[in-house]
C-alpha distance (Angstrom), angle and dihedral (degrees) to the residues before:
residue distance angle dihedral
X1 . . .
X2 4.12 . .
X3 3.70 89.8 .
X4 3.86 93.9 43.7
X5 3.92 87.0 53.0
X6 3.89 92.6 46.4
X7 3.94 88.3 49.8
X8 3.73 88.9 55.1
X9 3.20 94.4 44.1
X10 4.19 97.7 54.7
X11 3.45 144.3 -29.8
X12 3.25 104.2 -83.8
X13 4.17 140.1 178.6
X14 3.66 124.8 -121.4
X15 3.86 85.5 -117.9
X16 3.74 84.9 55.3
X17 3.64 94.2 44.8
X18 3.86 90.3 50.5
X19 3.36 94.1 50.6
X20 3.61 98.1 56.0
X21 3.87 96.6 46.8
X22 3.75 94.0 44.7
X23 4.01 84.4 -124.1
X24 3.65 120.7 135.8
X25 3.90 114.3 -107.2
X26 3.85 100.9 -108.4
X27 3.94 86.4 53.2
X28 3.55 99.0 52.1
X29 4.39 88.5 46.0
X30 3.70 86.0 55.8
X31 3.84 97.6 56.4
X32 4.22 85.5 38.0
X33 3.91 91.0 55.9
X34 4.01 91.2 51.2
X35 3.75 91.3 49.4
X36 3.59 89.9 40.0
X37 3.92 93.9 51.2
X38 4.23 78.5 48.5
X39 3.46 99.5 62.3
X40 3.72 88.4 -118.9
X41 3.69 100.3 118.2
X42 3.78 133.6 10.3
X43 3.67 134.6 -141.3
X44 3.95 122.6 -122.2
X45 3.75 119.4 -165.9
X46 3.81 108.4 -143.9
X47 4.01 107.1 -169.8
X48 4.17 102.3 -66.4
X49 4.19 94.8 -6.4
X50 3.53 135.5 71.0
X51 3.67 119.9 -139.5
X52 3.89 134.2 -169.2
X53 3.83 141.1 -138.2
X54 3.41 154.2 154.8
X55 3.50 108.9 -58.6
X56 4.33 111.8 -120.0
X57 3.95 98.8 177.1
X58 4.09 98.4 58.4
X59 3.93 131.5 72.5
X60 3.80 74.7 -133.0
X61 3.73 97.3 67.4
X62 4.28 96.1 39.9
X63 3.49 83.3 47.1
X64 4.32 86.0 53.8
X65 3.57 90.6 42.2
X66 3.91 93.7 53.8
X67 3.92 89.6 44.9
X68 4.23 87.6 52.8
X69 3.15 94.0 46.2
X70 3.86 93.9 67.0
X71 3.89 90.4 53.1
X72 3.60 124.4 117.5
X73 4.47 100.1 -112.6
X74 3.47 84.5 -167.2
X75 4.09 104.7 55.6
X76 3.85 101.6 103.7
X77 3.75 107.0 -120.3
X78 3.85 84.6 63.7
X79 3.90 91.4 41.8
X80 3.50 85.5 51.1
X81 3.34 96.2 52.8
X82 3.47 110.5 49.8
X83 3.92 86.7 39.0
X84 4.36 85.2 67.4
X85 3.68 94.2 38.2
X86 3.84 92.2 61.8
X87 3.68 86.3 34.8
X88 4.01 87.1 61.3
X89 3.86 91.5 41.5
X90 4.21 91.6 51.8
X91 3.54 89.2 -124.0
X92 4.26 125.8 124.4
X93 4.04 106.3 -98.7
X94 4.30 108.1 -112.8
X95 3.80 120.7 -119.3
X96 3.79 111.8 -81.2
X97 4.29 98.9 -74.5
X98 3.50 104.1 22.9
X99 3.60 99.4 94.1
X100 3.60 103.2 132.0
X101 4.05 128.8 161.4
X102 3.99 106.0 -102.4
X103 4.24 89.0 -109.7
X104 3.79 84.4 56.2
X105 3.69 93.8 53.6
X106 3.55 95.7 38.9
X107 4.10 87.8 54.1
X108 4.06 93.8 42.7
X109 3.55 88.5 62.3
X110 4.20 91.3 48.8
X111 3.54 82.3 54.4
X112 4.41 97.0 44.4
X113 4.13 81.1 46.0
X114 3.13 96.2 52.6
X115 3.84 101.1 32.4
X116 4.04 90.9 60.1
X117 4.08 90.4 124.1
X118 4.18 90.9 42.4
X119 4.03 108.4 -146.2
X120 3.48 118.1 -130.1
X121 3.58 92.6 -124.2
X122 3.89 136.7 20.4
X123 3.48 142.0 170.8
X124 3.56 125.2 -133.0
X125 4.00 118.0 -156.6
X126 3.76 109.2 -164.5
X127 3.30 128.6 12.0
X128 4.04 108.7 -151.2
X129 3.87 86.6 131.3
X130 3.97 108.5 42.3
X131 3.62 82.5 172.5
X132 3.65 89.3 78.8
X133 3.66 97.8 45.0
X134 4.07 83.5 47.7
X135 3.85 90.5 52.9
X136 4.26 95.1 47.3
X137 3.82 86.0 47.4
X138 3.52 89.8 60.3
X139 4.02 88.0 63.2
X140 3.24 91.8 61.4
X141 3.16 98.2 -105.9
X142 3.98 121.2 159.4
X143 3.75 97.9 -124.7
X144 3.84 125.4 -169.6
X145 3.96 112.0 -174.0
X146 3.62 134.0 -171.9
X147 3.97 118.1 -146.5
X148 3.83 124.4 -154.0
X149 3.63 95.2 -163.0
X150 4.03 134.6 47.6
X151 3.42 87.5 -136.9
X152 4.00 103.9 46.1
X153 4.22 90.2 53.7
X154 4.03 84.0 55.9
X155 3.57 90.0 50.6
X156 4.14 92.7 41.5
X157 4.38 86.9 43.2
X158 3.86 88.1 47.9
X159 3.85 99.9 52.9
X160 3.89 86.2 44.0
X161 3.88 92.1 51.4
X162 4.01 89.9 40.5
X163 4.05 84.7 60.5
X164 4.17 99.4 34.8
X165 4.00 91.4 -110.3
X166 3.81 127.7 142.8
X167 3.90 123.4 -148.6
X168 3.69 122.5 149.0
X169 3.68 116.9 -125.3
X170 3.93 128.7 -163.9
X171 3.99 131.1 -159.2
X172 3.74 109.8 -114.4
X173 4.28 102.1 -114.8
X174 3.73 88.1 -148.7
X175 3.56 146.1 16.5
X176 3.65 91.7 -96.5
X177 3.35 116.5 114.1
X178 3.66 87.0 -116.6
X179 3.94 119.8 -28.7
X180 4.13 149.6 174.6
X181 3.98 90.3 -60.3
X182 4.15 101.1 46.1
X183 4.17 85.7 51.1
X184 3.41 82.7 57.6
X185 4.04 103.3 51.2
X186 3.78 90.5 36.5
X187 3.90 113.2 67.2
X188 3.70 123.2 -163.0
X189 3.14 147.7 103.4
X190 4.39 83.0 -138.0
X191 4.07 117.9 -156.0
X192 3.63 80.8 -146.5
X193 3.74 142.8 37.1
X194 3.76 116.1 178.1
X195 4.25 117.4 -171.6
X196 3.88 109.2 -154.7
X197 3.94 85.9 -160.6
X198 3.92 96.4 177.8
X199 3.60 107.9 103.4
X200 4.02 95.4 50.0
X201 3.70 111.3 91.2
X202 3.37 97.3 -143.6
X203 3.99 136.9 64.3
X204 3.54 112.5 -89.9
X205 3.84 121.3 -98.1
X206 3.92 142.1 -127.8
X207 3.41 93.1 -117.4
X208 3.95 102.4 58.4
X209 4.05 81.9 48.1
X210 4.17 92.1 52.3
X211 4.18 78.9 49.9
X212 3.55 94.8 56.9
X213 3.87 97.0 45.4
X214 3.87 83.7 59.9
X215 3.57 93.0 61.3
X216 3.46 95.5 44.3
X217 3.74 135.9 95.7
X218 3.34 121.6 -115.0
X219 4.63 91.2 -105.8
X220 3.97 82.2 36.1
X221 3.95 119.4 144.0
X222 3.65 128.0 -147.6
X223 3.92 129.3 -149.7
X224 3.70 121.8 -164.2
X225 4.30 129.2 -160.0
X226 3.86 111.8 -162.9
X227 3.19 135.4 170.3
X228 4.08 114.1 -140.1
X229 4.08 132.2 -161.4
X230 4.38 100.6 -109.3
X231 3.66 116.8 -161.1
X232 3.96 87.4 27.1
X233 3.45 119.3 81.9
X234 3.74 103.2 97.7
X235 4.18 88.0 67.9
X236 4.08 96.3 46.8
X237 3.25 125.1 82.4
X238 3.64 104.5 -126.1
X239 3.67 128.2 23.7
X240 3.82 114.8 -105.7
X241 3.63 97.1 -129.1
X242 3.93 91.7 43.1
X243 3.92 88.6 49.9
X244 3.83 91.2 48.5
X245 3.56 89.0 57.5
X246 3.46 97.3 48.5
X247 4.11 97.0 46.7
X248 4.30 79.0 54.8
X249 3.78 85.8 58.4
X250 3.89 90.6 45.7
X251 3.85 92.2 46.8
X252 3.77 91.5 52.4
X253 4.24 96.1 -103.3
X254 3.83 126.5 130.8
X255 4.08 100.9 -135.4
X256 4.56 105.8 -133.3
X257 3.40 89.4 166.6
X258 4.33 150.6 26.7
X259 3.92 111.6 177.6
X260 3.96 112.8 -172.1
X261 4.16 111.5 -160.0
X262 3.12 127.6 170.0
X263 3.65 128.9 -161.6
X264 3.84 147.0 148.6
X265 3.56 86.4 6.8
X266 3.36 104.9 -50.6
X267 3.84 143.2 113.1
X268 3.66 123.0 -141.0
X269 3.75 146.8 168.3
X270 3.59 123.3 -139.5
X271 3.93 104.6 -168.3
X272 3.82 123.0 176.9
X273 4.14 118.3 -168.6
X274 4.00 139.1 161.2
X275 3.55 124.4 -150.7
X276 3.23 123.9 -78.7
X277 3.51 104.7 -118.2
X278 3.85 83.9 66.1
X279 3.80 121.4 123.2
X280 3.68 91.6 -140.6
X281 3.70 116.2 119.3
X282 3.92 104.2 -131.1
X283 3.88 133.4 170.3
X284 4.15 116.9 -162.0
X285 3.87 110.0 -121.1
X286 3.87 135.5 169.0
């Protein structure tokens, strides 16, 4: 359980990792090859080291991140923990909960940008990161989320129990992103939709954007999580952030803005977009 917390903390070496537990290295690779082979935690090769995390991609890992999020931050073996690991890593040690992955930070603070006038309402498509939905809920913010996995709403209900917040989430019917049947159970009209795109292999369609203009009000916003191919632009045939903009057009959205980040190894877009029947004046820039 320490090393699961540590992964989710950061990525983190088996050096590191030994360090922190006061375990000799060969130990701590043996327990990170069993949760490895589990699907509870994933290696990342960063130039000559290899670092581990919390897996995202496996029922394994939600099912990990719903378990940690009913832990106690504050009992002191964790504390401890997670106060040497950013010790190790030369960086200051968070407050006791907030030990989110570095692309999680990076895409709570899209959301707290872009969240300055806090809807009333908002629906949440996908909940890889129930971090994020955490974080919005904490505005105040009446948030309505739909979960693509049995075990991903546990892990999004247990963070939200863990810090006395109340969201409603619903069980996708299909394996649509979100179709005819999920309008149905899910009310509305939302002033905000928000697609956390970043599990789905592939790029996001015009028809889950035609979906979430008919939950939204008429001044709605939309924000938009994707995942894009780095290092391989010059052999597709359309840039991803030029095709993103486009499929907004095709879904009915006027594009303000496309944020690239990149972190732990991953590429993502953050786009934000109104509908187009808005009289905002609005220019697409990334």
């Amino acid at each position: 359980m320490r090393l699961l917390a540590l992964c989710a903390a950061r990525d983190l070496s088996v050096s590191d990792l030994a360090q922190v537990l006061g375990q000799s290295e060969p130990r701590v690779s043996r327990h990170l090859r069993i949760l490895t082979e589990a699907g509870l935690v994933e290696r990342l090769r960063q130039g000559q080291w290899v670092h581990y995390r919390l897996s995202r991609a496996t029922a394994a890992g939600q099912f990990a991140q719903g378990l940690l999020g009913q832990l106690d931050r504050t009992d002191p073996a964790l504390a401890r923990d997670l106060q040497r690991a950013h010790a190790a890593n030369g960086a200051p040690a968070p407050a006791p909960g907030q030990t989110a992955s570095r692309l999680v930070r990076e895409l709570r603070a899209v959301c707290e940008a872009e969240l300055a006038e806090r809807p009333a309402s908002m629906l949440w498509v996908g909940l890889e990161h129930p971090e994020l939905l955490v974080s919005v809920a904490r505005l105040g913010t009446d948030c309505t989320a739909i979960a693509h996995s049995r075990r991903s709403a546990q892990a999004a209900r247990a963070l939200l129990e863990r810090d006395r917040l109340s969201s409603r989430i619903v069980q996708a019917v299909g394996t649509e992103l979100f179709g005819a049947l999920d309008l149905q159970r899910l009310g509305g009209p939302f002033d905000a939709v928000l697609i956390d795109h970043l599990a789905a292999k592939d790029p996001i369609g015009t028809s889950a954007l035609v979906r979430a203009r008919e939950v939204l009000r008429a001044e709605g916003r939309l924000w938009l999580f994707e995942r894009y191919p780095a290092g391989q632009t010059e052999r597709v045939v359309e840039h991803p952030i030029a095709r993103l903009r486009r499929v907004l057009a095709e879904g009915g959205f006027d594009c303000q803005r496309i944020r690239p980040i990149e972190a732990d190894g991953q590429h993502v877009l953050a786009a934000a977009a109104v509908l187009r029947h808005s009289s905002l004046t609005l220019s697409c820039t990334a």
